[in-house]
C-alpha positions in Angstrom: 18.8 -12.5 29.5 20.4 -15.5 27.8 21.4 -15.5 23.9 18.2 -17.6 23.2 15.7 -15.4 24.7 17.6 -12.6 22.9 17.4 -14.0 19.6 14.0 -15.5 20.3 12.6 -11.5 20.7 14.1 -10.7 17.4 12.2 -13.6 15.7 9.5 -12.5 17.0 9.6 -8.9 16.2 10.5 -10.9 12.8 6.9 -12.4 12.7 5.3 -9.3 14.1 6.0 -7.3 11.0 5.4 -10.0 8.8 2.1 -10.6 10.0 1.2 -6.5 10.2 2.2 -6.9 6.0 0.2 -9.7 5.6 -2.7 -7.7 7.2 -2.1 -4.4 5.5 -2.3 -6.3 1.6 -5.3 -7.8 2.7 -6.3 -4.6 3.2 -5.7 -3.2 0.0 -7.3 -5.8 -1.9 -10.6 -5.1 0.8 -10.3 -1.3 0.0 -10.5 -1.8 -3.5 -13.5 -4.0 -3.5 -15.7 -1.7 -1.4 -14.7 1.1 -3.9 -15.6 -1.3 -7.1 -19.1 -2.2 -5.1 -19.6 1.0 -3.6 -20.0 -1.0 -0.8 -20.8 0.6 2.2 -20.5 -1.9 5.0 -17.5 -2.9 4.3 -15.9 0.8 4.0 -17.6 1.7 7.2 -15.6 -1.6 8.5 -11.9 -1.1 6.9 -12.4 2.5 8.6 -12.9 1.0 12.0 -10.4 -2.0 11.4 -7.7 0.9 10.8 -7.3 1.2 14.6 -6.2 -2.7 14.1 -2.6 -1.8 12.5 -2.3 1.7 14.1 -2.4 -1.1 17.7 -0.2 -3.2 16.2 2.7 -0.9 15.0 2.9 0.7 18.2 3.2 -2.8 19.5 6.1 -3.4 17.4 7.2 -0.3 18.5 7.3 -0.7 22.3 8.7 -4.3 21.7 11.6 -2.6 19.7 12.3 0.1 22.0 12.3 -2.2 25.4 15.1 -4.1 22.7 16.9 -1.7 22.7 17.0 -0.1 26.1 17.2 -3.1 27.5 19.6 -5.6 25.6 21.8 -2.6 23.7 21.8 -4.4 20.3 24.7 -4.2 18.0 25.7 -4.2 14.2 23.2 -6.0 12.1 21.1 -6.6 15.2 20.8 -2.9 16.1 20.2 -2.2 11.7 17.9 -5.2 12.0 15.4 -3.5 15.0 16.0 0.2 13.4 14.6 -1.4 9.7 11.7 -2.7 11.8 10.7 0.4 13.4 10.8 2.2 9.8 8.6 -0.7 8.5 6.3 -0.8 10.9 5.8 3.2 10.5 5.3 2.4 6.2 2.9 -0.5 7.0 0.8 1.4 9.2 1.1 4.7 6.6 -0.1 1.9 3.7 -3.0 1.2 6.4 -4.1 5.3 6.3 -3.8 5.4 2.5 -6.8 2.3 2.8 -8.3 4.2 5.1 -8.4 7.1 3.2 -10.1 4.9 -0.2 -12.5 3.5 2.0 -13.4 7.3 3.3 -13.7 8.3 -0.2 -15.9 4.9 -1.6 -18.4 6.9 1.2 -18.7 10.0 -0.1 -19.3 8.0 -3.7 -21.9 6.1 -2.4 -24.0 9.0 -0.6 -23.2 10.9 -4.2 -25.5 7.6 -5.4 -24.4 5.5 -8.8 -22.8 7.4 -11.8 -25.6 7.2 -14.4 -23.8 5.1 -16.3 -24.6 2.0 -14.2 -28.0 2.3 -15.1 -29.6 0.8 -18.1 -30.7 3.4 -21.0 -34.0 1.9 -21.7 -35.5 0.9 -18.2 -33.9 3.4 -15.5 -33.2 0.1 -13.4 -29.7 -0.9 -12.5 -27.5 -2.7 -15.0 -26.6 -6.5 -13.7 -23.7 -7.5 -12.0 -20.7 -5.6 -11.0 -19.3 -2.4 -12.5 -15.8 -1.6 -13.2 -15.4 1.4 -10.8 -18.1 4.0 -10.2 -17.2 6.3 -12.7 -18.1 6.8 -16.4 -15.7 4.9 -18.7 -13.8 2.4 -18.0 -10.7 2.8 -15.5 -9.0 -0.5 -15.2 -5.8 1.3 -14.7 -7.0 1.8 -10.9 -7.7 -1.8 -10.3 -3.9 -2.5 -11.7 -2.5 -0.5 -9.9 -4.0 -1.7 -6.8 -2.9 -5.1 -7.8 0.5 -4.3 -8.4 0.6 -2.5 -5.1 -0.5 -5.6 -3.5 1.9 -7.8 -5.2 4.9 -5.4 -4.5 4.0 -5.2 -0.5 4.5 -8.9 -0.3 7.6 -9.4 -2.8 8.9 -6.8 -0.5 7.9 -8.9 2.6 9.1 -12.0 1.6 12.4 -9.7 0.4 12.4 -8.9 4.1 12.0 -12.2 5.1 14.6 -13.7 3.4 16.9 -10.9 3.7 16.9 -10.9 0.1 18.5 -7.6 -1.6 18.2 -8.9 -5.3 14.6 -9.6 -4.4 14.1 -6.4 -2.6 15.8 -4.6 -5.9 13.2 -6.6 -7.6 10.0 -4.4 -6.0 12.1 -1.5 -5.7 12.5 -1.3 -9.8 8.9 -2.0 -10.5 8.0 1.4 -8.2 7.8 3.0 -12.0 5.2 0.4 -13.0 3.1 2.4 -10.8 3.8 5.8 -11.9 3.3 5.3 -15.6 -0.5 4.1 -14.6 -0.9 7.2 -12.4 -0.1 9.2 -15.4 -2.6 7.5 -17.7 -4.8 7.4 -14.9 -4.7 11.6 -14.6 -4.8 11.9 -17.9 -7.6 10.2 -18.5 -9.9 11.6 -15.8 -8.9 15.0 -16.5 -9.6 14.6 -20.2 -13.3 13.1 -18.7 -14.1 15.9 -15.9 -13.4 18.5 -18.8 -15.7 16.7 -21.6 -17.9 16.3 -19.0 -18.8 18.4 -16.0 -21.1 16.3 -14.5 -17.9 13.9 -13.5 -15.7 16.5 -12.1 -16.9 15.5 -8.5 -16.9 11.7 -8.3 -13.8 12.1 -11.0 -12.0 14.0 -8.5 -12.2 11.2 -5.6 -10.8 9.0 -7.9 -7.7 11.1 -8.6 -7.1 11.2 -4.6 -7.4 7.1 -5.0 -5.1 7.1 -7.8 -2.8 9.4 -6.0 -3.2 7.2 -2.3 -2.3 3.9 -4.4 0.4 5.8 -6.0 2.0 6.7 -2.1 1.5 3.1 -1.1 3.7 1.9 -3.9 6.6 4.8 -2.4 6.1 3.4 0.7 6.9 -0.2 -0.5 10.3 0.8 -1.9 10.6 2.3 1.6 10.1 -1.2 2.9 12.2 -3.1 0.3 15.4 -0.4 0.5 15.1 -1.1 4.6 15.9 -5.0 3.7 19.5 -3.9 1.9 19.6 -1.5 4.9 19.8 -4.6 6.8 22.1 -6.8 5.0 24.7 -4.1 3.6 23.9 -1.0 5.8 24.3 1.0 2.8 21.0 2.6 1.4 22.3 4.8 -0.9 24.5 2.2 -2.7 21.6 0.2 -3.1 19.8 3.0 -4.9 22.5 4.1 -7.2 23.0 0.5 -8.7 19.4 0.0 -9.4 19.3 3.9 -10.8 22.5 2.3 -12.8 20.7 -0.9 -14.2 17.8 1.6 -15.5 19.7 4.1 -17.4 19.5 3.9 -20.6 22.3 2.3 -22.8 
């Protein structure tokens, strides 16, 4: 095999993984829309479209183990196809956490709509959308999906560019996510125990909460595998940022 065709298989394991990211944030953003529409079609579709990135990180496996077996990659090149196997693994844990939502937006919709989507006086179904199919209003859920989404593809295009700053960048922000899933338990437990009649569907929406919460540890998995590749040292990586957040 010449140096060309070498290289030219590490592009595209490159693009592979790019493209399985690209796919997985779309699929975030999806999950969270059946769950604000309690849309069933389109959970009953995310659940068989999971099968979609489970194919294609076993692809990226397969491509990056016949790499190495067959070529014996050193260095930065051998860091490079080991960082790709471990993001190809997150991506396609990001893709169960989806999974997962969508699961759960089924077992909300067969509970039926929480009463408070229906209008006092007539009994009929209050216009437009709802802001997640629970009593109260949970924003906090829909920001933290957004952030998740964001995060995935600054740590992508971290990746990308082999960009450490930039992967430091997603890798800070992790606590972003944490601070809503606290506000987010507290609120809902503060609502299942004024209100017994929301333990159940306030329940699912702690294990959504909690799935977005993983997918945001699994981006800083993604974005500390970028300095993995450019410095080959994880744990320095960690202890500046820990550094940088300290306070004074």
């Amino acid at each position: 095999m010449t140096r060309e065709h070498y290289e030219a298989l590490l592009k595209q394991l490159d693009g592979e993984i790019l493209e399985m990211g690209e796919l997985v944030a779309d699929t975030i953003g999806k999950c969270m829309e059946a769950l604000d529409r309690l849309d069933v079609d389109l959970a009953q579709q995310l659940i068989a479209a999971d099968n979609r990135i489970d194919g294609e990180r076993y692809d990226v496996e397969n491509r990056a183990l016949l790499l190495i077996a067959t070529q014996q990659p050193l260095a930065g090149d051998l860091r490079l196809v080991a960082a790709i196997l471990t993001i190809a693994t997150e991506l396609e844990r990001i893709g169960d956490y989806c999974e997962g939502i969508a699961e759960l937006t089924l077992r909300m919709a067969a509970d039926g709509p929480p009463a408070s989507r229906f209008q006092a006086t007539t009994g009929e179904p209050a216009p437009g959308r709802f802001t997640l199919p629970v009593h109260g209003n949970l924003a906090e859920i829909q920001t933290m999906a957004d952030i998740v989404q964001q995060l995935l593809r600054q740590s992508l295009q971290a990746f990308k560019d082999r960009d450490v700053d930039g992967a430091g960048e997603v890798w800070s922000q992790d606590d972003e996510v944490d601070a809503l899933y606290e506000e987010v338990f507290r609120k809902l437990i503060t609502e299942m125990t004024a209100n017994k009649a929301s333990i159940r569907r306030g329940t699912y929406l702690l294990w959504v909460a909690h799935n977005l919460e993983r997918m945001a540890d699994r981006v800083t998995n993604i974005a500390e595998r970028t300095a993995f590749i450019v410095t080959g040292d994880i744990a320095a990586f960690r202890d500046k940022l820990r550094a940088e957040t300290l306070p004074a």
